[in-house]
Phi, psi and omega in degrees: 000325193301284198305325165274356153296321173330302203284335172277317141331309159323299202309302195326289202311295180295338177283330172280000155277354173237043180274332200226352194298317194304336191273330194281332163302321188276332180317311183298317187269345182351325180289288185308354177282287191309302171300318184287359183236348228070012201267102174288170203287012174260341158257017145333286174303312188283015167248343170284003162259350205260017154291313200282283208305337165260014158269328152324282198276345174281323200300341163312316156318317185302311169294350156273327171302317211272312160302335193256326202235000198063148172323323196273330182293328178262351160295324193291327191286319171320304181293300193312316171309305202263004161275339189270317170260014162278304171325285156295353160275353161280349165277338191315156172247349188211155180304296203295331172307311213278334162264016179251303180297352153307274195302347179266346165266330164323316200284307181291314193276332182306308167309337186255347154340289197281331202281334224267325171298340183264349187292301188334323193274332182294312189278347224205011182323328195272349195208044180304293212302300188283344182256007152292306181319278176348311173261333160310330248228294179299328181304312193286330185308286199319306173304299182317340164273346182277330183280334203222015171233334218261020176249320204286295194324324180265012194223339188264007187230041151088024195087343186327070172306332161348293183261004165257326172304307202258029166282347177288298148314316183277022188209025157250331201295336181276007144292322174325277194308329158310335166279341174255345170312316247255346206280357189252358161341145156295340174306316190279054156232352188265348158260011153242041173239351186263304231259143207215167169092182154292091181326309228269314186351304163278348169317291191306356197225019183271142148302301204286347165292311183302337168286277186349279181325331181264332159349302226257350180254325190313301147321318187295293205302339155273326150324300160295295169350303196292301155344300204258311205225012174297301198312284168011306202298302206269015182250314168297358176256007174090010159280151172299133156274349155290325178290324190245051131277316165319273174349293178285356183266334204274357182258332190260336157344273197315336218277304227278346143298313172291337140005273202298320170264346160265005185247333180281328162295311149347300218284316196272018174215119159311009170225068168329331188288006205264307187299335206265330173312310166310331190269318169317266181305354168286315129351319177310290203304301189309310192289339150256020138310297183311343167291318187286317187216077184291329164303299185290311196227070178305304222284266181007297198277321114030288199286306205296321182276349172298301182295340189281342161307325197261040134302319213289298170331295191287312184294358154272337201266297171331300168294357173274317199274010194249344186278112175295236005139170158277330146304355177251323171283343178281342206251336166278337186283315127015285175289309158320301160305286176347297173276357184290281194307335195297312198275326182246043157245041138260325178357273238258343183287333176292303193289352180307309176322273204309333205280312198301331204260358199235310189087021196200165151225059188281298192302286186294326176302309209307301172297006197241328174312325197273322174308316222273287205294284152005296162317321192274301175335290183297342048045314176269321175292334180291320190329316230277152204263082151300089163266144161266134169267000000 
């Protein structure tokens, strides 16, 4: 018993550092990809969606893969997708190759999205909360490294993006095997042994999936906001693009200690909207700094959106707590993530809208203040001590 929680924690940890390098990886070489493929900026532009949308669309899938083959067995095929198209985009020769090998490893990680909240609840019952923290902890770790190592990487090898992109593939393949050590467990049976029927059916007909669901999108859309248009934010206020690179790394920075401790804190109280409601505002505040003094209180504003990010931690630690079972939790974490991304990929593309039709970031702050409020709603009904069967 010791030893498979041993072991089902090892899986956790290494499938959530590789949850996010494909997408976090790319940004830093983006030019050189792009000279070296040819890729003009619209399909540029389509690769800063196609995370959402397979996370969205894929994801949907998971809980019927899972009922047929077990969880673990579709996390393990799942890790195996983003090592074969982590892999293979370093070979592309043309722009659609190097994004069709992007969705097929996105596409493998979507699967591991939805799954990773039900390994949890299944293995970890006694302990949803902290061991959400962990894998919360290892995600923002995995990004973060992925972002601030994969330029060093490529520069000791003569500039290569090639070989700063596809170190990534090698720290997905050691997440694989742990995972299929994990399918003959007795763990890896309980969810296809509960979850029967039409999955989405009682999702769709829940409040509290529906809180969840917009929670978790509500979260997402500032998170891409954050992602796609911060440095942008603190560079047009008269910061340095190194300062405001600092600045954004320091939003992904913050998640991986607090991570641990806000999911574990979570964990121990039948009620939640008191925290989410809290990181909302703190999400509040920063963005009308940056409205009122993007310059004057960067550091400041900064800080604020690293805490209002680990929205993102408590709403998996929610769905572990909301989910009665493990067949209940694979089937909210599904309607929920799915439909989540779903809700925030017009965000960021809108704040685009707004920034490019104003010339300024009054307007898109205005509008992300407004997303904030959205949150905080959806955030106190999810918060609320609920269960889905």
């Amino acid at each position: 018993m010791i030893r498979s929680r041993r072991l089902a924690m090892a899986a956790l940890l290494l499938g959530a550092v590789n949850m996010r390098p494909a997408v976090t990886s790319l940004g830093p070489v983006l030019a050189e990809v792009r000279a070296a493929l040819g890729m003009s900026a619209a399909v540029a532009g389509l690769l800063t969606s196609v995370p959402v949308a397979c996370f969205a669309l894929v994801g949907t899938a998971a809980p019927r893969l899972a009922r047929r083959f077990t969880a673990a067995t579709v996390v393990a095929v799942g890790l195996s997708a983003a090592v074969v198209g982590l892999a293979a985009r370093v070979f592309a020769t043309g722009a659609a190759a190097f994004a069709a090998a992007t969705a097929v490893a996105l596409a493998g990680i979507a699967l591991v999205n939805v799954l990773l909240p039900a390994v949890v609840k299944e293995r970890f019952p006694d302990r949803v909360g902290a061991v959400t923290g962990w894998y919360s902890m290892a995600l923002n770790a995995g990004a973060t490294a992925a972002a601030g190592v994969t330029v060093p990487v490529a520069a000791a090898f003569g500039g290569d993006w090639r070989v700063g992109l596809g170190v990534w593939a090698l720290l997905a393949a050691l997440s694989v095997p742990p995972w299929f050590s994990l399918r003959g467990d007795r763990h890896s049976t309980v969810a296809t042994q509960e979850v029967s029927g039409e999955v989405a059916a009682p999702m769709v007909r829940s409040p509290v999936a529906w809180a969840l669901a917009c929670y978790f999108g509500l979260q997402a859309t500032s998170a891409y906001v954050i992602i796609g248009w911060l440095p942008q934010m603190f560079r047009d206020a008269g910061l340095s693009a190194t300062t405001a690179g600092v600045l954004f790394a320091v939003t992904s920075l913050l998640g991986v200690p607090l991570s641990i401790v806000l999911s574990s804190l979570a964990g121990r109280l039948p009620n939640q909207s008191g925290i989410a409601v809290g990181l909302v505002l703190v999400g509040m505040a920063a963005y009308a700094g940056l409205w009122w003094a993007p310059n004057g209180g960067a550091w400041v504003w900064a800080v604020l959106l690293g805490v209002a990010n680990c929205s993102f931690p408590l709403a998996l630690t929610m769905i572990g707590l909301r989910g009665r079972t493990g067949a209940a939790v694979v089937r909210l974490s599904a309607f929920a993530q799915s439909t989540g991304y779903l809700i925030s990929i017009p965000g960021p593309l809108l704040v685009g809208v707004l920034y490019d039709h104003t010339g300024g970031w009054s307007a898109p702050l205005a509008f992300m203040l407004l997303v904030m409020a959205g949150q905080l709603v959806a955030g106190h009904l999810a918060g609320r001590d609920r269960e889905v069967a």
